[in-house]
C-alpha positions as CSV (number, residue, x, y, z in Angstrom):
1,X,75.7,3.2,53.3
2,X,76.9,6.4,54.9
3,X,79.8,6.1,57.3
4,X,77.9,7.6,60.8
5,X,79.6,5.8,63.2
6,X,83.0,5.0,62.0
7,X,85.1,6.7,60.1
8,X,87.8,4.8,57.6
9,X,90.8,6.0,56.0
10,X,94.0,5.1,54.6
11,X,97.6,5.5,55.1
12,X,100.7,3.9,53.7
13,X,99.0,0.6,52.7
14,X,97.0,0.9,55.7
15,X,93.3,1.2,56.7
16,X,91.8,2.1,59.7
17,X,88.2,1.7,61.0
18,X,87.7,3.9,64.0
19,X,84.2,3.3,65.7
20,X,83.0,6.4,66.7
21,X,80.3,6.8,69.3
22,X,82.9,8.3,71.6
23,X,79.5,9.6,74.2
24,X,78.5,5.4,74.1
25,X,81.9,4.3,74.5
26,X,81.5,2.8,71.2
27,X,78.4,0.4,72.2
28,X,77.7,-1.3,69.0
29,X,73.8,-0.3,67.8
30,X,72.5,-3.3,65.9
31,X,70.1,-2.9,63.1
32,X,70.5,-2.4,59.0
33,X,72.3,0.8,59.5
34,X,74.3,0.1,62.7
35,X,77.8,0.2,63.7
36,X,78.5,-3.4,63.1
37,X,76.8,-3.1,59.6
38,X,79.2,0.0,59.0
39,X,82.4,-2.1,60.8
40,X,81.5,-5.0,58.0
41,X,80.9,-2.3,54.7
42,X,84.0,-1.2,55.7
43,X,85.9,-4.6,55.8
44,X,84.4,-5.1,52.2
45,X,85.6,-2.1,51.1
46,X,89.4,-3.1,52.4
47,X,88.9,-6.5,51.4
48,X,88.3,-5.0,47.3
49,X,91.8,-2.2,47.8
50,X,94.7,-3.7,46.5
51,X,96.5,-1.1,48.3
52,X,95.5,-2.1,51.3
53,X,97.5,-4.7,52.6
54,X,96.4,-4.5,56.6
55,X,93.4,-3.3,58.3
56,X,93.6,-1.8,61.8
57,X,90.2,-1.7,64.0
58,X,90.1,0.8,67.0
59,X,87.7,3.1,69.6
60,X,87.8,7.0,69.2
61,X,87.2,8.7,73.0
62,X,87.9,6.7,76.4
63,X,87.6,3.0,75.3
64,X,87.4,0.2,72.1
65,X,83.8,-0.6,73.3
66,X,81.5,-1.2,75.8
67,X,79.9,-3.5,74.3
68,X,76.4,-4.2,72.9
69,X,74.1,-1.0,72.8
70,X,71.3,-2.3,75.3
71,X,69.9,1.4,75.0
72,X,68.5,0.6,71.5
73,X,67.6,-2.9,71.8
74,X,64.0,-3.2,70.3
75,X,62.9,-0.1,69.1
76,X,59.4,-0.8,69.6
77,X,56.6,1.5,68.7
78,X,53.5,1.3,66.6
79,X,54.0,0.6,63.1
80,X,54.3,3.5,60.7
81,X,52.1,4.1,57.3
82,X,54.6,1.7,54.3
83,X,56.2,-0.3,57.4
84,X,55.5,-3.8,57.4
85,X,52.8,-5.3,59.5
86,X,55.0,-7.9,61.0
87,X,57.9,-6.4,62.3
88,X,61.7,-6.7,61.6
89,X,63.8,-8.3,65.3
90,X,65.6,-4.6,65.1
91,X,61.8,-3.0,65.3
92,X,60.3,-5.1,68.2
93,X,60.0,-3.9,71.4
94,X,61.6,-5.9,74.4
95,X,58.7,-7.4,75.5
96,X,57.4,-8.3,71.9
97,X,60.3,-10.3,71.0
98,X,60.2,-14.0,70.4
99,X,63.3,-16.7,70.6
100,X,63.7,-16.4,66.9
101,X,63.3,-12.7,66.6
102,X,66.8,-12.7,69.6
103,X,68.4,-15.6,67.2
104,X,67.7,-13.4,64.0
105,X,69.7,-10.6,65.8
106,X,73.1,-12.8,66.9
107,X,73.0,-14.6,63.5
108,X,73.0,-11.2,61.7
109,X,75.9,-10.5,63.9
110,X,77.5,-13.2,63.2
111,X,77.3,-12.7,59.6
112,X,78.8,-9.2,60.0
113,X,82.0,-10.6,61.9
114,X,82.5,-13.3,59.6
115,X,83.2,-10.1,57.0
116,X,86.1,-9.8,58.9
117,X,87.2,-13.5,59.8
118,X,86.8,-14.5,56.3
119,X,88.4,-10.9,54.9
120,X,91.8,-11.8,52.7
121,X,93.6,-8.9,54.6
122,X,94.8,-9.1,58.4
123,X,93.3,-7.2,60.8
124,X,94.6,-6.1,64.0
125,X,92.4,-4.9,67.3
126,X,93.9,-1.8,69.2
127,X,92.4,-1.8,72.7
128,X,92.2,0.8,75.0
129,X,89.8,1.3,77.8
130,X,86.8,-0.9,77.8
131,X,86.2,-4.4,75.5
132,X,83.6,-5.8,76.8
133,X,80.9,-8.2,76.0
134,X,80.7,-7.4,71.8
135,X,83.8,-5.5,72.1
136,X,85.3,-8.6,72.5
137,X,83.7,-10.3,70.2
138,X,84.9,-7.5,67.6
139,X,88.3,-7.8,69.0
140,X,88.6,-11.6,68.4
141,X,87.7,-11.8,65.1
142,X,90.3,-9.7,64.0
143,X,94.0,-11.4,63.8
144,X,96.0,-10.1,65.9
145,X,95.1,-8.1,69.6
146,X,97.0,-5.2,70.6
147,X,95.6,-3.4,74.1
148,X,97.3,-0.9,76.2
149,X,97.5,-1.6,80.1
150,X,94.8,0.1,80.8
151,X,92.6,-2.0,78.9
152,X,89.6,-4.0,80.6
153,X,87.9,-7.3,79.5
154,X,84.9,-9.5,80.2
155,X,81.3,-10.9,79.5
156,X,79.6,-9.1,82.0
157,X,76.3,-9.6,80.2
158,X,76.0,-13.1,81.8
159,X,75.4,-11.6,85.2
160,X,71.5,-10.5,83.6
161,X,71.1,-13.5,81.8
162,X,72.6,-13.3,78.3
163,X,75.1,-15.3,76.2
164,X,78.1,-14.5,74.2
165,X,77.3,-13.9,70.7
166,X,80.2,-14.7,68.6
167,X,82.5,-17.1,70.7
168,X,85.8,-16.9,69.1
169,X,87.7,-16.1,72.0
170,X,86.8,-19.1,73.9
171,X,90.0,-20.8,71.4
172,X,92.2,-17.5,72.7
173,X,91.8,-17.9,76.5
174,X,91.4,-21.9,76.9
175,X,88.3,-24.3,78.1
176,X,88.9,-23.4,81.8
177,X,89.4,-19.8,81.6
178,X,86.2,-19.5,79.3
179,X,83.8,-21.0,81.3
180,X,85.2,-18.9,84.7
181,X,84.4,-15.5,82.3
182,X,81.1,-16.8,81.0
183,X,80.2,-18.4,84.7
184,X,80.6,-15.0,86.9
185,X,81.0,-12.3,84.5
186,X,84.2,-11.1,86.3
187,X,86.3,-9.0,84.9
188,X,90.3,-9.4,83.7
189,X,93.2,-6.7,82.8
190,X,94.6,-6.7,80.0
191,X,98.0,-8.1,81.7
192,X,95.4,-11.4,82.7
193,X,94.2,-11.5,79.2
194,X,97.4,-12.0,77.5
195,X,98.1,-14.6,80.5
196,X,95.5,-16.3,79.1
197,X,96.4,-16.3,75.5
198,X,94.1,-13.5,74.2
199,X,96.1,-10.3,73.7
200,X,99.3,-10.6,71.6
201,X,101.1,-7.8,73.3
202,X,99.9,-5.1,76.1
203,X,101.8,-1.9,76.2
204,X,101.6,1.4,77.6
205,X,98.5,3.4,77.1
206,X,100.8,6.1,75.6
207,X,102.7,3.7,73.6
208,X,99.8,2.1,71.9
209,X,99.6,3.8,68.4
210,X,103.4,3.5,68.3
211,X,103.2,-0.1,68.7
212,X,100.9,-0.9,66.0
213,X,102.1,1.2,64.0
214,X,105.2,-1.4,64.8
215,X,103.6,-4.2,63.5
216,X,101.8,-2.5,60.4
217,X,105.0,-1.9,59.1
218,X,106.5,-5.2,58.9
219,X,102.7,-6.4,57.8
220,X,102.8,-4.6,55.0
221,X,106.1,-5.5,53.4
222,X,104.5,-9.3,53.5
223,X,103.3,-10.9,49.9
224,X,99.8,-10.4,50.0
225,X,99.4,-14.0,48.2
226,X,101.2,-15.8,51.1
227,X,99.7,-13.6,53.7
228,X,96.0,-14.4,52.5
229,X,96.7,-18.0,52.2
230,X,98.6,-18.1,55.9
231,X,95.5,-16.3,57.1
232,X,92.5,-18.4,55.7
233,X,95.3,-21.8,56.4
234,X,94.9,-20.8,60.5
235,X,91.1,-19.8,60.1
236,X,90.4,-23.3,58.3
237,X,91.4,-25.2,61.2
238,X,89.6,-23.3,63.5
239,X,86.7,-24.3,61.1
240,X,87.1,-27.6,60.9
241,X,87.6,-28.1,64.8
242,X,83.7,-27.0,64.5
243,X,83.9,-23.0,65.3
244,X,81.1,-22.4,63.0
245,X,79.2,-24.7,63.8
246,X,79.3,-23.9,67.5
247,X,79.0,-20.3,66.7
248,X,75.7,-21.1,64.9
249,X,74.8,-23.2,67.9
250,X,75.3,-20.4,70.9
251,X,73.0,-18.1,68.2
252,X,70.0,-20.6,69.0
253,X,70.9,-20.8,72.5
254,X,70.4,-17.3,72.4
255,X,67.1,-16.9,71.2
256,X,66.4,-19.4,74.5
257,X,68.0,-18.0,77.1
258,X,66.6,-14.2,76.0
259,X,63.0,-15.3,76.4
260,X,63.4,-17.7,78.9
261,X,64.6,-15.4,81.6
262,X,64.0,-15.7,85.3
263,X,63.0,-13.1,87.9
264,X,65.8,-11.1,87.9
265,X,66.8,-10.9,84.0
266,X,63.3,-10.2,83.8
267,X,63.5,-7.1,86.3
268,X,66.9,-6.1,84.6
269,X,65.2,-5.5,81.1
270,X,62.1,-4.0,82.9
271,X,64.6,-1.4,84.6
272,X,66.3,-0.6,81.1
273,X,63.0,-0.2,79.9
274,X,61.6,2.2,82.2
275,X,64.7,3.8,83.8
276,X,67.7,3.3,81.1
277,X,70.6,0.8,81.0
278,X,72.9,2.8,83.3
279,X,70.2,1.9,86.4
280,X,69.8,-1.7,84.7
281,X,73.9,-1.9,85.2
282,X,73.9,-0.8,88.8
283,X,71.1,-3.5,89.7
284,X,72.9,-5.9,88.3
285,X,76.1,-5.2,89.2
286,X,74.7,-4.6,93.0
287,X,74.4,-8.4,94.2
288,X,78.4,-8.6,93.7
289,X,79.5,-6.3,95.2
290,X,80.4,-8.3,98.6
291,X,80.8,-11.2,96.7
292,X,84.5,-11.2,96.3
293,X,85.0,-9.8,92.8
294,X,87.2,-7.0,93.8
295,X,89.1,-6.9,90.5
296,X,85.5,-6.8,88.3
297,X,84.7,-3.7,91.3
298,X,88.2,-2.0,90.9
299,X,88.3,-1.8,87.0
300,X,84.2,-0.4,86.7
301,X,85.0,2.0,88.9
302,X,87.8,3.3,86.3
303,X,87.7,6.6,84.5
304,X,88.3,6.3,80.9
């Protein structure tokens, strides 16, 4: 697969996976050919270096990403001379989507993050701007967070109706702080987020590269044999506390809650429909804006 929407290279024992849909503040398109497909052939392709001893995962433009790329979800259409009668999930329009066709979609996801949870190298998230809803996700597979102090988290999906996708980051901010994030869809700074155990360190927006830079240099003198096993050592307890499991769990719930929506998820994927995500967004984001989630108004109405 062509690199489209990321670009990779390597430095000093280094690699680094830039998403690059700068003009979609690196939304994540699903599909075969899609920017998580492209994150995860990219992972492989680190894993297999042996000069690669870290990999480093960041956002070209104004932010890390936005998030899930609602704009292309179900492409719809009517089927094409060779395509197959019964449609792919990544094919189906909105409205012609079943449960499983919305489970087939987060599971496929999840197997594309697991490319970097499972990778033997270490993997380090540098945040900037926007990481939000699958940016998050992204960010919390890797090993270690980074974001500058300008950085902005949250599940804001939940507002419409949706569900996280690959949970991990319900271990990094705790049981309480979890289910406040997935119950209002608020958004938190990045100062809040390592509060809360997420982010390992939040710097200066211009100090960011410097700092990771910081910590791939002492990552990379480490012995790769004792690095991998410290890694997968971490990662197996995680496992055996039942992450999997419950990350194969929320990917049912999924299919559920996408085709069981009420009234006003089903009016928010009508509007994205007819009139584009950025109307869908205001809609949704219109019922709170008396309700006391100043913070969540303040840090949308940022310019990146």
């Amino acid at each position: 697969m062509e690199y489209t929407e990321i670009s990779y290279e390597k430095k000093e024992g280094v690699a680094y996976i830039t998403l690059n849909r700068p003009e979609k503040l690196n939304s994540l398109s699903t599909g075969p050919t899609g920017l998580p497909r492209q994150i995860a052939q990219a992972a492989d392709e680190a894993d297999a270096d042996l000069e690669v001893k870290v990999v480093v995962i960041k956002g070209a433009g104004r932010a890390f990403s936005a998030g899930y790329d609602l704009s292309l979800t179900g492409a719809g259409g009517v089927a094409q001379p060779g395509e197959p009668r019964v449609k792919p999930w990544h094919l189906k329009s909105l409205a012609d989507r079943q449960s499983l066709d919305w489970a087939e979609e987060e599971m496929d996801l999840r197997k594309i993050w697991r490319t970097i949870w499972e990778n033997s190298k270490p993997f380090i998230a540098q945040v900037h701007g926007f990481c939000l809803a699958g940016g998050m996700d992204l960010a919390n597979v890797c090993d270690i967070v980074i974001a500058s102090d300008d950085a902005v988290f949250g599940y804001p999906p939940v507002r419409y109706g949706s569900i996280t996708v690959t949970p991990t980051w319900w271990l990094t901010v705790g049981m309480h702080k979890a289910k406040e994030m997935v119950l209002t869809g608020n958004l938190f700074t990045a100062k809040e987020m390592y509060d809360f155990g997420m982010v390992n360190k939040v710097v200066p927006r211009d100090k960011l590269d410097e700092e990771v830079l910081k910590f791939t240099d002492e990552m990379v003198k480490m012995p790769l044999s004792g690095q991998r096993l410290n890694k997968l050592a971490v990662n197996d307890y995680f496992d055996t506390l039942g992450l999997q499991a419950a990350i194969q769990h929320v990917n049912i719930l999924g299919g559920i809650v996408h085709t069981s929506r009420d009234e006003f998820g089903k009016e928010f994927w009508r509007i994205v429909e007819e009139k584009g995500v950025k109307a869908a967004l205001e809609f949704r984001d219109a019922r709170f804006v008396k309700s006391g989630d100043d913070i969540g108004q303040e840090l949308r109405a940022r310019k990146y």
